[in-house]
DODOTOR-762023 format. One record per residue: residue in three letters; x, y, z of N, C-alpha, C, O in turn. Coordinates in steps of 0.05 Angstrom, whole numbers, plus 5000, padded with zeros to 4 digits. Example, Ala and Ser with C-alpha at 12.3 -4.5 7.8 and 13.67 -1.06 7.14 Angstrom:
<rs>
+------+------+------+------+------+------+------+------+------+------+------+------+------+
: rest :  n.X :  n.Y :  n.Z : ca.X : ca.Y : ca.Z :  c.X :  c.Y :  c.Z :  o.X :  o.Y :  o.Z :
+------+------+------+------+------+------+------+------+------+------+------+------+------+
:  Ala : 5264 : 4886 : 5156 : 5246 : 4910 : 5156 : 5264 : 4934 : 5156 : 5285 : 4934 : 5169 :
:  Ser : 5257 : 4955 : 5142 : 5273 : 4979 : 5143 : 5258 : 5001 : 5157 : 5268 : 5023 : 5161 :
+------+------+------+------+------+------+------+------+------+------+------+------+------+
</rs>
This chain:
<rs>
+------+------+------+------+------+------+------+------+------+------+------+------+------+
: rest :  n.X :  n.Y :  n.Z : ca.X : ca.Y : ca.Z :  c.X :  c.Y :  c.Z :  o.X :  o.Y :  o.Z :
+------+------+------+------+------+------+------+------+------+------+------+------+------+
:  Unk : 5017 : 4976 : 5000 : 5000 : 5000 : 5000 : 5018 : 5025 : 5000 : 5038 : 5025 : 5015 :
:  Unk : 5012 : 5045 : 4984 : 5028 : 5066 : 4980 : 5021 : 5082 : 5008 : 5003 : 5078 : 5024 :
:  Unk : 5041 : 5100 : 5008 : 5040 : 5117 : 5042 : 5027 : 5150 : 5022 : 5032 : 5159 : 4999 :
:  Unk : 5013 : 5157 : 5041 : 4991 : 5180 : 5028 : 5011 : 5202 : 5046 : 5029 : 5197 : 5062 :
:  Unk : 5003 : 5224 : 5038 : 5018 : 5254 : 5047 : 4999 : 5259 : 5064 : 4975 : 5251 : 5064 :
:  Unk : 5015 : 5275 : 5081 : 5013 : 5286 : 5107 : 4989 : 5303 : 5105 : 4970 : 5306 : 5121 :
:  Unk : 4995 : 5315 : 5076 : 4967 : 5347 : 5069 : 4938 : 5319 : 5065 : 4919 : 5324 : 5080 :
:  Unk : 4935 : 5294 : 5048 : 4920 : 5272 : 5048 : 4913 : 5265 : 5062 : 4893 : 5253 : 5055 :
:  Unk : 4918 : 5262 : 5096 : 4912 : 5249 : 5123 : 4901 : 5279 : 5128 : 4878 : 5284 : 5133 :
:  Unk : 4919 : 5296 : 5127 : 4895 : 5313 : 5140 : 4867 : 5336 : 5135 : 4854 : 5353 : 5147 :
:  Unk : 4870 : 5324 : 5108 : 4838 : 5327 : 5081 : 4825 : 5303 : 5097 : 4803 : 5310 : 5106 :
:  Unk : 4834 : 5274 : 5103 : 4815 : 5259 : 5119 : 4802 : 5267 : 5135 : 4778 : 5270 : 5134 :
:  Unk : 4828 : 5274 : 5167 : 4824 : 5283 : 5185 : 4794 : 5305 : 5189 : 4777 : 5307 : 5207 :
:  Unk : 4796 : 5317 : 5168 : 4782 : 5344 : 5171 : 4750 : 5328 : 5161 : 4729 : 5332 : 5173 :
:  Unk : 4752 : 5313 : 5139 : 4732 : 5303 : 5137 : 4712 : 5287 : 5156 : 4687 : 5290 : 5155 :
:  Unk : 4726 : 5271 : 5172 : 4720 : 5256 : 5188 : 4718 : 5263 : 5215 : 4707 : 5245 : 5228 :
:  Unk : 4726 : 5283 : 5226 : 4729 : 5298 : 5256 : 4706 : 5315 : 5255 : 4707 : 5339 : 5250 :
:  Unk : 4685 : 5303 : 5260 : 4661 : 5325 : 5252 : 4636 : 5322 : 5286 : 4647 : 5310 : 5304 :
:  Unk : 4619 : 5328 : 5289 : 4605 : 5322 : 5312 : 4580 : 5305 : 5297 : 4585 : 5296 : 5275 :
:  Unk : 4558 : 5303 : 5307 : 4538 : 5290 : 5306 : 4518 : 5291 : 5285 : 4503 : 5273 : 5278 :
:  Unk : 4523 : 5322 : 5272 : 4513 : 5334 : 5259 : 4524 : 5337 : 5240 : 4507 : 5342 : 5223 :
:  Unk : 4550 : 5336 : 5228 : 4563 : 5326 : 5215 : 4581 : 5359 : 5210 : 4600 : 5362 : 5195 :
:  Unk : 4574 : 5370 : 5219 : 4599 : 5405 : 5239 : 4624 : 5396 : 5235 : 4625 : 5371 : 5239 :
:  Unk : 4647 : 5408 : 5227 : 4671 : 5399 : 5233 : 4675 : 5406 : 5266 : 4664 : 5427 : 5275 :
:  Unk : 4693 : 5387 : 5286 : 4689 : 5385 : 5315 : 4721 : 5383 : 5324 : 4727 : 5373 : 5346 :
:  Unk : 4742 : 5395 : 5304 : 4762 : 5394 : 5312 : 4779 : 5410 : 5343 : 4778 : 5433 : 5351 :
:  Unk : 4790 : 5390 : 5352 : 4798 : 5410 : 5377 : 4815 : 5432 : 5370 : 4831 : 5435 : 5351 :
:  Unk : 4805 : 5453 : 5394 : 4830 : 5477 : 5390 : 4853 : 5466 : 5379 : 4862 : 5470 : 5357 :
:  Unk : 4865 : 5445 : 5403 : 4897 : 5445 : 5409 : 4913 : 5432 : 5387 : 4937 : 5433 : 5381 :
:  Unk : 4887 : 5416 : 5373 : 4900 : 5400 : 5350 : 4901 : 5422 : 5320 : 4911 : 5416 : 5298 :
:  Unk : 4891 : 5440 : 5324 : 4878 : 5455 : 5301 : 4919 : 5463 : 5278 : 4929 : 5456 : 5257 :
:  Unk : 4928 : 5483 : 5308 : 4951 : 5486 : 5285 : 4981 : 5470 : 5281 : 5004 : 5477 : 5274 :
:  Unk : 4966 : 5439 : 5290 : 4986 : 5417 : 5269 : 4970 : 5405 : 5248 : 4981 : 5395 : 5229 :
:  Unk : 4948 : 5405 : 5250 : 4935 : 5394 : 5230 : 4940 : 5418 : 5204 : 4946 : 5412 : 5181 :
:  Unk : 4937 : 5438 : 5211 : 4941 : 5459 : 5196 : 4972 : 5460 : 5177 : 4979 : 5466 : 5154 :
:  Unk : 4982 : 5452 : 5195 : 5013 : 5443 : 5184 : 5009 : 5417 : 5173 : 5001 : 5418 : 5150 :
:  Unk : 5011 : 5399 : 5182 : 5003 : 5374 : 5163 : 4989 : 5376 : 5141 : 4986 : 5357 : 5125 :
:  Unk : 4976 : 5408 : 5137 : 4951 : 5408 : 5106 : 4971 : 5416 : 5082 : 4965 : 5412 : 5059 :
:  Unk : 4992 : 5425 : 5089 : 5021 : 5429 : 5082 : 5050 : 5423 : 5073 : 5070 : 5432 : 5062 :
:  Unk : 5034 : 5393 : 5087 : 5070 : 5379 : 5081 : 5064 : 5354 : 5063 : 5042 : 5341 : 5060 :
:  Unk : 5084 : 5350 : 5054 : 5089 : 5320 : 5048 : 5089 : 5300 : 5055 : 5069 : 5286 : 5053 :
:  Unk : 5106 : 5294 : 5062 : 5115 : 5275 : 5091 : 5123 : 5275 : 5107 : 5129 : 5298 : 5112 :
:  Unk : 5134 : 5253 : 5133 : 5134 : 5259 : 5155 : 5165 : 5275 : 5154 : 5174 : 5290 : 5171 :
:  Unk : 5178 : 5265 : 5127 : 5210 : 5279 : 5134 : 5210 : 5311 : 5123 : 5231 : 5320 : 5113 :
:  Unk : 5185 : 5327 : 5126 : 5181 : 5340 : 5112 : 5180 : 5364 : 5136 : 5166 : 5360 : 5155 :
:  Unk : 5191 : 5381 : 5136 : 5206 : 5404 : 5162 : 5177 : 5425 : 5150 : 5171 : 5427 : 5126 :
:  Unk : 5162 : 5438 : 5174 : 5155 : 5455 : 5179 : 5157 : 5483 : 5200 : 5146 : 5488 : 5221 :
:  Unk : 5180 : 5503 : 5176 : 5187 : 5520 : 5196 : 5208 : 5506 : 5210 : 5220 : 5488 : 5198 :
:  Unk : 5212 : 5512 : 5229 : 5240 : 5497 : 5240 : 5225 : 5480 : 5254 : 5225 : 5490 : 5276 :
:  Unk : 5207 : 5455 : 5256 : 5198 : 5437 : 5269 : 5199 : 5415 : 5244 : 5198 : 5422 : 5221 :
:  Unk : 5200 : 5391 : 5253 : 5211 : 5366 : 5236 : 5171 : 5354 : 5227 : 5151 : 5361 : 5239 :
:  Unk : 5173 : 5336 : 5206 : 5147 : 5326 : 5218 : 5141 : 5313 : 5234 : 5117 : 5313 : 5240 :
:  Unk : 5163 : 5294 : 5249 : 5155 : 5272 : 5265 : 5147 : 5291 : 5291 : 5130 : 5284 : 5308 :
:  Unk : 5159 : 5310 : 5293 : 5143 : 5332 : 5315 : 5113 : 5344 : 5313 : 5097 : 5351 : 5330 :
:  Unk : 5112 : 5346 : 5283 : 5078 : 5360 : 5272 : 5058 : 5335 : 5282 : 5037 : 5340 : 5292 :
:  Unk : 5068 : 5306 : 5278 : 5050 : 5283 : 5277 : 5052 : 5288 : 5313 : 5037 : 5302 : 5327 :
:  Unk : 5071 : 5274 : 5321 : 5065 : 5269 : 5353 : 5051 : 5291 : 5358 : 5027 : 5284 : 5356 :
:  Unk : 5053 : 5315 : 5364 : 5041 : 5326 : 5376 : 5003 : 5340 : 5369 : 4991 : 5353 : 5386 :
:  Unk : 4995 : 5332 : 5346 : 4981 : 5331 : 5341 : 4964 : 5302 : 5355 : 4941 : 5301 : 5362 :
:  Unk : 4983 : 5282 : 5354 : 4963 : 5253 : 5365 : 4972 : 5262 : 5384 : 4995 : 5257 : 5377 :
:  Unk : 4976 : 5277 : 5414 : 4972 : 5283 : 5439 : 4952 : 5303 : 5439 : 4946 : 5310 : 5462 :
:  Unk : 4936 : 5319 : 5415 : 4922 : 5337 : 5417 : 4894 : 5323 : 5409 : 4873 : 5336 : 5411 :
:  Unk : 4894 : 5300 : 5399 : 4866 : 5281 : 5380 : 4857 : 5262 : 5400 : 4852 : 5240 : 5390 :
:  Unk : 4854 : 5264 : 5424 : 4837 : 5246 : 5447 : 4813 : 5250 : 5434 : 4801 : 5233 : 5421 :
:  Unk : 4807 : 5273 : 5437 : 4770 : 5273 : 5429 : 4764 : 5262 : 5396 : 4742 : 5254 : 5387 :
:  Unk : 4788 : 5264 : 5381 : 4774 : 5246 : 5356 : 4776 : 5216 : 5357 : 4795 : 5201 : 5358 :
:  Unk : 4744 : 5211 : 5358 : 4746 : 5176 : 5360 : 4732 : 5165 : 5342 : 4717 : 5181 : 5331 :
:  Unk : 4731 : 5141 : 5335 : 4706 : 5127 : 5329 : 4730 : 5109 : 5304 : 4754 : 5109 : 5306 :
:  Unk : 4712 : 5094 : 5282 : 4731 : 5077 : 5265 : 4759 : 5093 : 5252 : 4782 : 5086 : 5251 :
:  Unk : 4746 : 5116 : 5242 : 4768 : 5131 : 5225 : 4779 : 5142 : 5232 : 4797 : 5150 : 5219 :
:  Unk : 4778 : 5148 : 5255 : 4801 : 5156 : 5278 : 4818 : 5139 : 5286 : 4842 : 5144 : 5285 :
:  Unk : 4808 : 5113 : 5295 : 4826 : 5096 : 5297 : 4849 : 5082 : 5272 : 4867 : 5066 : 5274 :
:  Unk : 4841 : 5093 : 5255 : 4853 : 5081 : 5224 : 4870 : 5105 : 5222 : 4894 : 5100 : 5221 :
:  Unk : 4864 : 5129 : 5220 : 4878 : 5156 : 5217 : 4900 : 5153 : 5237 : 4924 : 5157 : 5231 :
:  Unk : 4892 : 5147 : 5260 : 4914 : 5148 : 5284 : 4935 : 5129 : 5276 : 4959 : 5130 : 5271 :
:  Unk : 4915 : 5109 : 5278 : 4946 : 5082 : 5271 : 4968 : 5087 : 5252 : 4992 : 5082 : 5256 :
:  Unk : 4956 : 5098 : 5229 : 4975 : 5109 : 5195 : 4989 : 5126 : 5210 : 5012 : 5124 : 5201 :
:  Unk : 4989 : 5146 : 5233 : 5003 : 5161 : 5233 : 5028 : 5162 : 5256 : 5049 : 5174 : 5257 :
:  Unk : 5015 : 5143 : 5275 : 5032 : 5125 : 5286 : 5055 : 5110 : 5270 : 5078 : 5107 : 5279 :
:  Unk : 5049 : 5104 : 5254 : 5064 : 5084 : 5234 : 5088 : 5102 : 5221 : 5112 : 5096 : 5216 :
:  Unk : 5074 : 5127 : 5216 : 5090 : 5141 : 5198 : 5109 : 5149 : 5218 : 5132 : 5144 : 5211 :
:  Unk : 5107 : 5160 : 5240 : 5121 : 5170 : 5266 : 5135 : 5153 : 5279 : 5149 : 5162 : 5296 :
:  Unk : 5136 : 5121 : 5272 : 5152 : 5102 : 5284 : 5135 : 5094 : 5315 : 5146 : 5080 : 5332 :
:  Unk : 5110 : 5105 : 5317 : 5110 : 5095 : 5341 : 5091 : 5081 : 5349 : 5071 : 5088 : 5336 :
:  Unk : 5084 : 5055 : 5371 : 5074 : 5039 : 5377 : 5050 : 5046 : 5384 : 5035 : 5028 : 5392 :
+------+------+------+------+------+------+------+------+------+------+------+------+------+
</rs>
């Protein structure tokens, strides 16, 4: 399976992070890495003087409240991409 870009996960992200109503329901805290991630390439892909594997982590410490299937699938890919478990 080919690995999708960072700006691709987070065209998902945005799709999929929505409330009940189908609102986008993104958190504050996550708002300006995702914003950076709409941006990059990949994870070796430097935003500003921050690396991406810094844009990803800290964005999945800011995505508690996004849950449900595609969250869990979004999360994992980006886990993966970040090297981490």
């Amino acid at each position: 399976m080919a690995t999708r870009t960072l700006s691709d996960i987070a065209r998902d992200i945005r799709t999929h992070w929505v409330d009940k109503s189908g609102k986008p329901n993104v958190y504050f805290g996550a708002v300006p890495y995702l914003d950076a991630m709409s941006s990059m390439g990949s994870i070796d892909t430097n935003y500003g003087l921050d690396d991406g594997k810094y844009i990803v982590t800290y964005f999945l410490s800011n995505a508690s409240t996004f849950r449900g299937e595609h969250a869990r699938r979004i999360k994992a890919e980006l886990k993966s991409l970040a090297g981490i478990k």
